[in-house]
N, C-alpha and C positions, 0 to 999 in steps of 0.2 A: 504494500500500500504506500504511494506516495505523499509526502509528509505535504503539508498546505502551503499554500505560497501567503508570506504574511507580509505587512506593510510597516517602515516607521520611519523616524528623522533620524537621522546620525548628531548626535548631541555633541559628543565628543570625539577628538580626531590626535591620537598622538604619533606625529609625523616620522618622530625619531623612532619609532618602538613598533611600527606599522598597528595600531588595535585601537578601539575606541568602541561606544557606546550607544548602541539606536535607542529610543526611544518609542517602543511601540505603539501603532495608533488605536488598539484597543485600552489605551492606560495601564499597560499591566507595567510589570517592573524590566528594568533596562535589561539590555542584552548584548552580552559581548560580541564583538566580532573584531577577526583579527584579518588583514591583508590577504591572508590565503584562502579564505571563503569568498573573496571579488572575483579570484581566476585572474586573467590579462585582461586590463579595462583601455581605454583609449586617456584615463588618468584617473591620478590618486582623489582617494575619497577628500572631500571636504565636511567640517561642521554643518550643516542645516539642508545636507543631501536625501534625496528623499532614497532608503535602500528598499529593496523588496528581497526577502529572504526566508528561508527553512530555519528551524530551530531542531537543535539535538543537546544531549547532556552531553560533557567531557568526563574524562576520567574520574575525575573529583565531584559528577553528580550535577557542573553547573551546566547551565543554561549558556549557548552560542549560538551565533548565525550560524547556517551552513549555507553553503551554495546561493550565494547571493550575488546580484545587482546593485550596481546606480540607476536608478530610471533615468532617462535620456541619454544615458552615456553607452557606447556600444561595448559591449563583448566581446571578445575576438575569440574566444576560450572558456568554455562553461567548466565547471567543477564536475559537473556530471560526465563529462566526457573526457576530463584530464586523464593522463597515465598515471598509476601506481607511482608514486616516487619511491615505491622499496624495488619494482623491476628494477631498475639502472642498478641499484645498490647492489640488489642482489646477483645480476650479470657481472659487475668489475668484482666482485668477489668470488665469484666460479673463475675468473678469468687470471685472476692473482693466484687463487688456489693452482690451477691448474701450471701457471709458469714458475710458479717455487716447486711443482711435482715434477715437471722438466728441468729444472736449475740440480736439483737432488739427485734425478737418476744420472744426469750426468757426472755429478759430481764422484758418483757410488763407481759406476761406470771408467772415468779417471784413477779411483783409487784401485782397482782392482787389475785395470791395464797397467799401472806403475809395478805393483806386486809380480807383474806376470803370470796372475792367474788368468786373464782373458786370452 
């Protein structure tokens, strides 16, 4: 089930720390939201932006945007369609594993031809 599309103000905006605070427009209580729930926007959220967004709990229970908008500002990149950022991590890490398991056999490989047992 897809979660609802909700509506509020961006009340707060801190620029250095990418995250700030909507303002829901049913009056409930604020709502975090940090830079990586916008996706790639055509620019950075401002104070009194109107967002439209998902809400989900974080680790700790609280309340965040998820997958969110600026209205009038384009999207080039939805949240719903982003890649996994743990693929990449987890590709350069098969990828390191695999060349330290080549750097070793060869290594093993060298000591064994030095010995003259190869």
């Amino acid at each position: 089930m897809t979660k609802p599309l909700l509506t509020g103000v961006l009340k707060t905006w801190k620029e250095d720390r990418g995250f700030g605070f909507i303002t829901p427009d049913n009056a409930g209580r604020d709502v975090f939201i940090h830079i990586s729930a916008l996706g790639e926007t055509d620019r950075r959220p401002v104070p009194g932006d109107i967002i439209h967004y998902q809400v989900a709990r974080d680790k700790q229970g609280k309340f965040r945007a998820i997958n969110a908008s600026i209205a009038g500002v384009n999207t080039q990149h939805s949240n719903a369609n982003r890649p996994n950022k743990a693929k990449p991590r987890l590709i350069w890490a098969i990828a390191a594993a695999l060349g330290l398991l080549v750097i070793a056999a060869a290594a093993v490989y060298m000591y064994f031809r030095s010995r003259g047992l190869v």
